[in-house]
C-alpha positions as CSV (number, residue, x, y, z in Angstrom):
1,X,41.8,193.8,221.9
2,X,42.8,190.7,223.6
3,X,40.8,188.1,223.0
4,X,39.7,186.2,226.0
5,X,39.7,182.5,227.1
6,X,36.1,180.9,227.4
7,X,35.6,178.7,229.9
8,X,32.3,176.4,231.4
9,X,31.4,176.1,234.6
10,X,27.7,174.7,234.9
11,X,25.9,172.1,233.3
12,X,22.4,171.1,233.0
13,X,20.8,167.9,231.4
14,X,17.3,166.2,230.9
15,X,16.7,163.8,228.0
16,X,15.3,160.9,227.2
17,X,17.7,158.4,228.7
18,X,18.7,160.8,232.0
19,X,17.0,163.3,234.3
20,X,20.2,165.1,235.2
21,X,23.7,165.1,234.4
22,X,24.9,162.7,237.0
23,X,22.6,159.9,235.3
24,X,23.5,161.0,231.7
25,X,26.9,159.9,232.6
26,X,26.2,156.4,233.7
27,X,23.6,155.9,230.6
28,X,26.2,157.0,227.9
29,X,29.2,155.1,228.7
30,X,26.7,151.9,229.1
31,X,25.3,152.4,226.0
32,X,21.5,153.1,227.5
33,X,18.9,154.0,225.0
34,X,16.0,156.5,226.1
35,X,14.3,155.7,222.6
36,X,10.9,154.0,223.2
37,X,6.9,153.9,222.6
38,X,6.0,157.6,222.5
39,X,3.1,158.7,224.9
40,X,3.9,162.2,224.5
41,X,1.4,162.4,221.6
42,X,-1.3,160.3,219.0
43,X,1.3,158.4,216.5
44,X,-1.6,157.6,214.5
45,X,-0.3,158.1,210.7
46,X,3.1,158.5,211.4
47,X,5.7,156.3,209.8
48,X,7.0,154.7,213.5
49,X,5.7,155.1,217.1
50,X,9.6,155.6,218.2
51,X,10.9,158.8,219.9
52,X,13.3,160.0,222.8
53,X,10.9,160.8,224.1
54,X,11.7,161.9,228.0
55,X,9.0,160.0,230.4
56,X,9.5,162.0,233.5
57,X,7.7,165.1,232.0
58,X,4.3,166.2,233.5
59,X,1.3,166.8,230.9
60,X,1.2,170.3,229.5
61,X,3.9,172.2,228.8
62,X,6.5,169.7,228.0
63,X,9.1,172.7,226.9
64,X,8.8,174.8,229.9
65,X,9.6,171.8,232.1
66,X,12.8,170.6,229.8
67,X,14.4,174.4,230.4
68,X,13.5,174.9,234.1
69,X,14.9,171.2,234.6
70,X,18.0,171.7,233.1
71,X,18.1,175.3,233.8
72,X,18.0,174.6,237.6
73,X,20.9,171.7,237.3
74,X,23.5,174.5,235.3
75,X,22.6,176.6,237.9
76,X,23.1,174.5,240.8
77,X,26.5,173.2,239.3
78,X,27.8,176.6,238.6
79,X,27.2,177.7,242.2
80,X,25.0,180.5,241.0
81,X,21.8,182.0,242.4
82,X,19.3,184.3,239.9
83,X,20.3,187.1,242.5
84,X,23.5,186.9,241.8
85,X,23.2,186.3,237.9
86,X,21.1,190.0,238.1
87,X,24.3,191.7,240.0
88,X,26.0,190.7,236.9
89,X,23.9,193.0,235.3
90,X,24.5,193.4,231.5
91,X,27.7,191.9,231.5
92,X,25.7,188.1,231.3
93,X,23.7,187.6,228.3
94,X,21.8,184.7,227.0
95,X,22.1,182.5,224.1
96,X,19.1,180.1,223.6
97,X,19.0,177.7,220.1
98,X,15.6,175.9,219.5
99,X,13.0,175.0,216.6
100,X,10.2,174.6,218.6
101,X,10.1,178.4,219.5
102,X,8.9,178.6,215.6
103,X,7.0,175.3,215.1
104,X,4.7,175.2,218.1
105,X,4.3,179.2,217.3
106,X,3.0,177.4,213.7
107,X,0.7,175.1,214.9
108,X,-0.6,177.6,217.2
109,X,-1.0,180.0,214.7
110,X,-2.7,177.6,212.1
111,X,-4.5,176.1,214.8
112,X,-6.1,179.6,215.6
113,X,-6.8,180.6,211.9
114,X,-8.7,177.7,211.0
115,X,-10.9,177.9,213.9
116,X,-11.4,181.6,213.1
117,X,-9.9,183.0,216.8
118,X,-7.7,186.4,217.2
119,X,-4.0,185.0,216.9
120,X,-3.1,188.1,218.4
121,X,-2.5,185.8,221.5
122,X,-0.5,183.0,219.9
123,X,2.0,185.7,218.4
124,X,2.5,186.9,222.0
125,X,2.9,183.8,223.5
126,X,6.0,183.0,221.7
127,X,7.7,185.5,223.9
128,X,6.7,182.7,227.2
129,X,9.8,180.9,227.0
130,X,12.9,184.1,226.8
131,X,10.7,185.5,229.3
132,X,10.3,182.2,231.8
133,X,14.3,181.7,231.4
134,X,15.4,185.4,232.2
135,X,12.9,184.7,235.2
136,X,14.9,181.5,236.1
137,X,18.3,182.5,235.4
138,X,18.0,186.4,236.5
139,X,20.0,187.5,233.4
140,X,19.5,191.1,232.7
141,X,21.6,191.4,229.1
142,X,20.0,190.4,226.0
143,X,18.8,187.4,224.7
144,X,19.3,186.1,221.9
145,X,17.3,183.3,220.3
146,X,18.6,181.6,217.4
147,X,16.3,179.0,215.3
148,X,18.9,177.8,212.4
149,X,17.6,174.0,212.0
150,X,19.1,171.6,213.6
151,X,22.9,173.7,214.2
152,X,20.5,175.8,216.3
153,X,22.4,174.9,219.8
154,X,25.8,174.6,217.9
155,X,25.3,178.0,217.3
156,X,23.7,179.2,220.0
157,X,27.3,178.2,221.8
158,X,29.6,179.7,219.2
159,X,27.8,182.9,219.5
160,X,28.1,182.8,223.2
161,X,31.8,182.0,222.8
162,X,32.1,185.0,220.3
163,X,30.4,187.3,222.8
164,X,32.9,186.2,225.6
165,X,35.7,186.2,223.6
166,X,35.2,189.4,222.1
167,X,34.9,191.1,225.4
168,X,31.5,192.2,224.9
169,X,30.1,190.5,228.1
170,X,31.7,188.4,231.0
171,X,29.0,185.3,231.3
172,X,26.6,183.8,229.4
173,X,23.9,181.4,229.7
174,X,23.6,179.1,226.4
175,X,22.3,176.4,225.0
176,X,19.1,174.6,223.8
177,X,15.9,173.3,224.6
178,X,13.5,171.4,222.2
179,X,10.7,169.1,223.1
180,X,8.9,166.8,221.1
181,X,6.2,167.8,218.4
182,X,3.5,167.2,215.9
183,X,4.9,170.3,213.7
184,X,8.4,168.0,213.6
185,X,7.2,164.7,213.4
186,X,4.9,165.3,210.5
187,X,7.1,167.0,208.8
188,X,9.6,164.3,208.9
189,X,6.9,161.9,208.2
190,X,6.6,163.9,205.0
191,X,10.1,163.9,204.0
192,X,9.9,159.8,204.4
193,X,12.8,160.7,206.4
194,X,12.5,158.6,210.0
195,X,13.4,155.5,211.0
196,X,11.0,152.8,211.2
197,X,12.6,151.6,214.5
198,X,15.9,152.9,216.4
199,X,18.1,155.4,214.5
200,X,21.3,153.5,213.8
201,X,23.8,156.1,213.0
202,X,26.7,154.8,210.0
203,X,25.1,151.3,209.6
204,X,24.8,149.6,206.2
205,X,21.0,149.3,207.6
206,X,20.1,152.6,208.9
207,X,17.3,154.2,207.6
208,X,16.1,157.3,208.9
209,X,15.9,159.3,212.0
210,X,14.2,159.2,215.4
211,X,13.1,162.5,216.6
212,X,14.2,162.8,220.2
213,X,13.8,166.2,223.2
214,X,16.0,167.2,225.7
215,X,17.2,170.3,227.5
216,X,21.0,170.8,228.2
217,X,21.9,174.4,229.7
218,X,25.5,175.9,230.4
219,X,27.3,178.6,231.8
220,X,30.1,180.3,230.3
221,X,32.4,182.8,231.6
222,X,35.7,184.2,230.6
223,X,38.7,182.9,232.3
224,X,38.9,185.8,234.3
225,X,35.6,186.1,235.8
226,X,35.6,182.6,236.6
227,X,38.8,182.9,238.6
228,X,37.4,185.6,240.0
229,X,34.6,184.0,242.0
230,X,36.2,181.0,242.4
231,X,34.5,178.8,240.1
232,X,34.8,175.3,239.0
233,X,35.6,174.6,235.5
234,X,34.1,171.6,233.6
235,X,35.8,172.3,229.9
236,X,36.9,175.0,227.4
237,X,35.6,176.2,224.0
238,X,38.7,176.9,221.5
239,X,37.2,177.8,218.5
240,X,34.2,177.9,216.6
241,X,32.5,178.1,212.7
242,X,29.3,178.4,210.9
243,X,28.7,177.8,207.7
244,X,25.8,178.0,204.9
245,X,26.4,176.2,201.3
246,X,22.6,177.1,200.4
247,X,22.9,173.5,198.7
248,X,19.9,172.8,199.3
249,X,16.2,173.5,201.2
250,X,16.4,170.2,203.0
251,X,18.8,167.9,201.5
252,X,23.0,168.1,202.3
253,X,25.3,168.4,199.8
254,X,26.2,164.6,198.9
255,X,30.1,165.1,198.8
256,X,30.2,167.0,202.5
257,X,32.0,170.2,200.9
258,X,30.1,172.7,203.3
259,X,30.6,170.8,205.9
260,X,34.1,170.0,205.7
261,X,34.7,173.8,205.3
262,X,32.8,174.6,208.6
263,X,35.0,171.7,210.2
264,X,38.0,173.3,208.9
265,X,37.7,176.7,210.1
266,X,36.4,176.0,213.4
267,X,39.8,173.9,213.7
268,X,42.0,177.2,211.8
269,X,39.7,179.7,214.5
270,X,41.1,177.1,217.9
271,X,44.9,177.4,216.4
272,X,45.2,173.5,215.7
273,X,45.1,170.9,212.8
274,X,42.9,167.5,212.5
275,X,46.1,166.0,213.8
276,X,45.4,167.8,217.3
277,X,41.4,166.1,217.4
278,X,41.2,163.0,220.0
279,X,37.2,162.8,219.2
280,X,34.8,164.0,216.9
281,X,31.0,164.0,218.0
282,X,28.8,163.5,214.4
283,X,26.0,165.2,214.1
284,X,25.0,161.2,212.7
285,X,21.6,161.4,211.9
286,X,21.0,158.1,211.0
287,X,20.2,159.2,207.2
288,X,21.3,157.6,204.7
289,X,22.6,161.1,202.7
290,X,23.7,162.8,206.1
291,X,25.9,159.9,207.5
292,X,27.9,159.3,203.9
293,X,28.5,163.1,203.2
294,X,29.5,163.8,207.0
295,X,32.1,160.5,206.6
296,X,33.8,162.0,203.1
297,X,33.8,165.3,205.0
298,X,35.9,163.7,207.8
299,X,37.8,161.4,205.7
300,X,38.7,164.5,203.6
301,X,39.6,166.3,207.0
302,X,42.2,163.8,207.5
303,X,43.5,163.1,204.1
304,X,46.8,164.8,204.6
305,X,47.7,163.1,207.6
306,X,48.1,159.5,209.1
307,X,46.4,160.5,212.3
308,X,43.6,158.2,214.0
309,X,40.5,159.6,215.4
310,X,37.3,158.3,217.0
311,X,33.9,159.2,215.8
312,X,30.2,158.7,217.5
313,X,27.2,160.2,217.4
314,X,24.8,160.0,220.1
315,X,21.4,160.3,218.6
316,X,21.9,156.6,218.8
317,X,20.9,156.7,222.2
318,X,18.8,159.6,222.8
319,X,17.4,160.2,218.9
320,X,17.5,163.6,217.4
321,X,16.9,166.9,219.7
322,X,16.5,169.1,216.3
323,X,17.6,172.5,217.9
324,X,18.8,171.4,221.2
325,X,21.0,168.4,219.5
326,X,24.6,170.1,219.3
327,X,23.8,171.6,223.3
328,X,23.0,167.9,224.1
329,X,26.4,166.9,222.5
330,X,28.1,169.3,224.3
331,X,27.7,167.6,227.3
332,X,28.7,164.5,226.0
333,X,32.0,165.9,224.9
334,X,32.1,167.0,228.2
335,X,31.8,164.1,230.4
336,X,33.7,161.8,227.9
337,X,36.6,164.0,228.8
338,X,35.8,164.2,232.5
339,X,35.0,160.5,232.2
340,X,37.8,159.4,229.9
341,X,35.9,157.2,228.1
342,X,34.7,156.7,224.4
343,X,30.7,157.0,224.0
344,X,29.4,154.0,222.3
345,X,26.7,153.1,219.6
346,X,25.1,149.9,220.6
347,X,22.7,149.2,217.6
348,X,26.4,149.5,215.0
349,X,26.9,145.9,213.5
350,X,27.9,146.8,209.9
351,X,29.3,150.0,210.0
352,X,30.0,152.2,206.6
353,X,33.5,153.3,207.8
354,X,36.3,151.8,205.8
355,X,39.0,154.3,206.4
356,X,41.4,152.9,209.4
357,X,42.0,156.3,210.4
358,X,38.1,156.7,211.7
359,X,37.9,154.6,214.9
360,X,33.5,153.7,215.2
361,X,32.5,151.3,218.0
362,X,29.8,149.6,219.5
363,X,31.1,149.5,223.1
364,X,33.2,152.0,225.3
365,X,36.7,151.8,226.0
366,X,39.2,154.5,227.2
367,X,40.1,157.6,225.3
368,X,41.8,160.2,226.6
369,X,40.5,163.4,224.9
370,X,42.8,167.2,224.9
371,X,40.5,168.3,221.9
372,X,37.0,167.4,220.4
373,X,35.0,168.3,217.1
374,X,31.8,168.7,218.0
375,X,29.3,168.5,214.1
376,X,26.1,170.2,213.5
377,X,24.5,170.2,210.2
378,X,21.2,171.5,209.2
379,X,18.6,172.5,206.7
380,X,18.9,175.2,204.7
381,X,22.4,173.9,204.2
382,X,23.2,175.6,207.7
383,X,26.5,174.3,209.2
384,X,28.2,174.8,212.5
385,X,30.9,173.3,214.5
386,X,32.4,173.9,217.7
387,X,35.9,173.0,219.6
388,X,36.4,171.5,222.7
389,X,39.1,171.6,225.0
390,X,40.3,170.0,227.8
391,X,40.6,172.7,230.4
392,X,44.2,172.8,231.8
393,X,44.7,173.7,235.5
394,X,43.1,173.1,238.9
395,X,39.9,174.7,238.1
396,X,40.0,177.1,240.9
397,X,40.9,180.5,241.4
């Protein structure tokens, strides 16, 4: 079978620096934190009071609002109704990467146990969200919600792209939502794993993580079906790889073997070479293991060559979505292409990179981008990696 070409043609953002995707673009290439005082919940015995934490939320359910948000921007974008999404019938399915889906479900749970209440009610309510997005979108295939750490929205994409590819549908609405938790926060707490400040990403000082939210939605289509109805066309995903070294329950493995394997396929599955990457977008979590395996795994990526390639990550500016993180990177790929620009990382002063093939800044510049790497790595020693391509051609049908 042929495989087809997968294309996307709507975007949706809200995070903590930007309410749509308009604004996301002016905050990235100005280097504009969202990382503040957190308001969202009682900090009390936690390690630091900083989170991207996204202020234009309503009280209640902070998750809902980050997928109907960004949900209605992808949809708006794409030119697409929820009418017309349900003519599509079964040929559109939906791939949706979180954590919160399982935490809040945990707290919930607990929370119900230990006050001695039925949880009969909690276990149903973690069906809400799938529901409240086949509502908003008007998909009638499957859905398909994938919780694997913090690759979840990585791999929520991939498996979109894999879908589309395949022929086994036509569109697809993917990517990932997570909002901020008590489930998350004390659990990195635990781990004595987050920053006691701002996250600072492949600094000599960086030392730990700031938990961040956001929602970023997208649709894909094939080529075809895109052309079909006329549609404009943002970007294109060339190839795509998960991986699992079972290194570890919570900690990488220190020399970056898994993830330089998941790197390398995803590059062998798009048909190029490291030579061919412009950018790559780190997963960077401001650890001090994550940061030095991820930079042997790229340095080892382009050992063999004498090609130059720039690296950010861009928790630096909005913290860590967990399982929305590699949907929220998409669209950075995406609008540093659009854009032409490199995205910067304000807080690097004394970066770790020594190799002169790995270009790190502090400040934006120009950089014209055909292919990007885009990094996600995870617990459980969960790996995934997408490529990004510049789409070639008018955009129209």
């Amino acid at each position: 079978m042929r495989k087809q070409r997968v294309v996307i043609t709507g975007m949706g953002i809200v995070c903590a620096n930007a309410g749509n995707s308009k604004e996301f673009a002016k905050a990235l290439f100005e280097g504009k934190s969202g990382i503040r005082t957190c308001h969202a919940f009682d900090t009390t015995g936690l390690s630091t009071d900083c989170f991207g934490e996204v202020s234009a939320l309503q009280a209640g359910n902070r998750f809902t609002e980050l997928l109907e948000k960004s949900t209605k921007e992808m949809m708006d974008s794409a030119g697409v109704t929820s009418s017309m999404i349900n003519r599509w019938g079964r040929n559109c399915r939906m791939f949706f990467g979180t954590l919160i889906f399982s935490s809040d479900y945990f707290y919930r749970h607990s929370l119900a146990k230990c006050k001695e209440q039925p949880a009969d009610d909690e276990i149903a309510r973690i069906n809400e969200y799938t529901d409240y997005a086949k509502e908003l979108t008007g998909v009638r295939g499957n859905v398909n919600v994938i919780s694997a750490s913090c690759a979840s929205g990585t791999t929520a994409i991939g498996m979109a792209f894999d879908y589309l590819r395949s022929g086994l549908c036509e569109s697809a609405v993917a990517g990932g939502v997570d909002s901020l938790s008590l489930v998350t926060a004390y659990g990195f707490n635990a781990l004595k794993n987050m920053s006691s400040s701002v996250c600072n990403p492949f600094d000599q000082t960086r030392d730990g993580i700031t938990i961040g939210e956001c929602g970023a939605m997208f649709l894909f289509e094939t080529l075809e079906h895109a052309k079909a109805r006329g549609a404009k066309i943002i970007g294109e995903i060339a190839g795509y790889a998960i991986g699992n070294d079972a290194y570890h329950i919570t900690s990488p493995e220190p020399h970056g073997n898994g993830a330089y394997h998941t790197m390398q396929e995803a590059l062998a599955d798009a048909g190029i070479t490291a030579s061919d990457i412009d950018y790559i977008n780190a997963h960077g979590t401001g650890t001090l293991i994550n940061d030095d395996m991820e930079l042997k795994a790229i340095e080892r990526l382009l050992e063999n060559t004498d090609h130059t390639v720039s690296v950010s990550s861009t928790k630096a500016l909005l913290g860590h979505c967990m399982g929305a993180s590699g949907a929220i990177e998409l669209a950075s790929i995406l609008l540093s292409i659009k854009e032409e620009k490199y995205i910067p990382m304000p807080n690097l002063q004394k970066s770790i990179v020594q190799n002169k093939q790995i270009r790190m800044m502090s400040n934006t510049s120009s950089l014209w981008i055909n292919y990007a790497l885009s990094n996600s790595f995870a617990f459980g020693g969960n790996s995934a990696a997408i490529v990004v391509k510049r789409y070639e051609g008018d955009g129209t049908a």
